[in-house]
N, C-alpha and C positions, 0 to 999 in steps of 0.2 A: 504494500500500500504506500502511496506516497506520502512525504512527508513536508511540509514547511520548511521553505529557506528564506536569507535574503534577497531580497527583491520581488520576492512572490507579491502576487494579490492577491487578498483575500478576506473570506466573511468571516465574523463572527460576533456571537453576542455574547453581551457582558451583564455584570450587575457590580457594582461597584456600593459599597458597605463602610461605615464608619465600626471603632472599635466596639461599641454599642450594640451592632449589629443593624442599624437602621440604614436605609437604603438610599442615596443622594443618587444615585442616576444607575439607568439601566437602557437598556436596548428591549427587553422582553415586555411584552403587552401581556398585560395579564385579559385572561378570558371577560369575556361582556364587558372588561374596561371599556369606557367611555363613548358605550354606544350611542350615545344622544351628550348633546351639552350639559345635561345636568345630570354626569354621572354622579358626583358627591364629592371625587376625587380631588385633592386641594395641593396637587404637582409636588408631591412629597417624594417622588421615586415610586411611583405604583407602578410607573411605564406607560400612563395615559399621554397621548400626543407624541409617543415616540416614533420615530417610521422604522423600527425595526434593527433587525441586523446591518453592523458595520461594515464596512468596506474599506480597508487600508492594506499600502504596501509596507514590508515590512522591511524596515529601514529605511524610509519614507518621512521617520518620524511624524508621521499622521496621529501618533497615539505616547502614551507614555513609552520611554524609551524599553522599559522593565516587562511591559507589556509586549511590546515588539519583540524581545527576546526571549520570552516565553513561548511564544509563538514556533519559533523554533523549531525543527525535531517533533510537529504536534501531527499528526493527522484530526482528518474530518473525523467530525464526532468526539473527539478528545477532549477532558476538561480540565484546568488548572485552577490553581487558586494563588494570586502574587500579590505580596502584601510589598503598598511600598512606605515608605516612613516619613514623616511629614517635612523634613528637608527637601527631598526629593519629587514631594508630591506639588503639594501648596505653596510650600515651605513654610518653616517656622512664625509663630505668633509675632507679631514685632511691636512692642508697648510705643516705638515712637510712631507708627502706623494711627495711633489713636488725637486728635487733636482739636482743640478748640476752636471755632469763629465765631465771628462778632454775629447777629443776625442782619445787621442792616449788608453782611454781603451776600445774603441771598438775592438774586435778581426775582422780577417779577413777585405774582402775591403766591408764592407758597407758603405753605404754614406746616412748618416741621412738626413731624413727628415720630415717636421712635419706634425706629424698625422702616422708616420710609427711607428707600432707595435713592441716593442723588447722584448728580455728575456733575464735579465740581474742574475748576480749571487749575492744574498746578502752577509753580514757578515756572516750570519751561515751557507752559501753555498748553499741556498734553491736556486729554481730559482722564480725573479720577473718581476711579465707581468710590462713594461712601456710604457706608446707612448709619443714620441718624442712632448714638446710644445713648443721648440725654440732651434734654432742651429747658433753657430756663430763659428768664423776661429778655434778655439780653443776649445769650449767647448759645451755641450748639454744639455738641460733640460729637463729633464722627468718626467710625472706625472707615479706613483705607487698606486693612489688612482682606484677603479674599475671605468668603466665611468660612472654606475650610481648614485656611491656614494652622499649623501646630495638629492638625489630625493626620496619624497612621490613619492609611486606606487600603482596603482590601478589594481586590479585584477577583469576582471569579467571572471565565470567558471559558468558552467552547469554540473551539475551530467548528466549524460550520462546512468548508468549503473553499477549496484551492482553485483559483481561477486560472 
């Protein structure tokens, strides 16, 4: 049977697990998921809205590198499970990531609140994602860290299919 090398193309699906066990993203649709818009589902990893099995080549760096080499030596149908550690992953928490602004540099009338998504503009004029983790008369504090920055992630994948 053949087996995965580099350069190959190929499917496969994933589910990807914090140390908890809870589920931040998958490729698998779970059954009667989201047959109508108001499945209940509230985009937590259930695999509503996913379109499916991946498609990357491998060394391609389409995917986590750790990923890609597991891949490896896999035939179709095969499953692994590759934990990678949160340097590698997100990377680590970074307390200066967390930082305070004034309110009046909010543009427009938004009205912060916490857990709400922004995109704010840095010094080199890039734009960065922050969510709000505390708002007071005067000022706001936003984490710039990603959310799953400082989490071990677990990856389990199934070769699918050598194209």
């Amino acid at each position: 049977m053949a087996t995965a090398k580099q350069g190959d193309k190929v499917l496969i699906n994933y589910t990807g697990k914090l140390e908890d066990g809870s589920v931040f993203d998958t490729t698998i649709q779970e059954t009667g998921c989201c047959e109508d818009d108001n499945c209940g589902c509230d985009d937590d990893g259930c695999g509503c809205g996913e379109t499916g099995p991946l498609e990357i080549t491998i060394g391609n760096e389409d995917f986590f590198p750790q990923i890609e080499e597991a891949l490896v030596g896999m035939a179709p149908g095969e499953k692994k499970t590759v934990v990678i550690p949160a340097e590698d992953a997100f990377g680590e928490y970074d307390e200066d990531e967390v930082f305070t602004i004034s309110r009046e540099q909010l543009t427009g009338e938004i009205v912060p609140e916490v857990g709400m998504e922004l995109e704010l503009t840095g010094d080199d004029d890039e734009p960065v994602e922050v969510v709000v983790v505390e708002v007071s008369e005067e000022t706001i504090t936003v984490d710039a860290n990603h959310p799953l920055a400082g989490e071990d992630i677990t990856y389990e994948i199934e070769l699918l299919e050598i194209k």
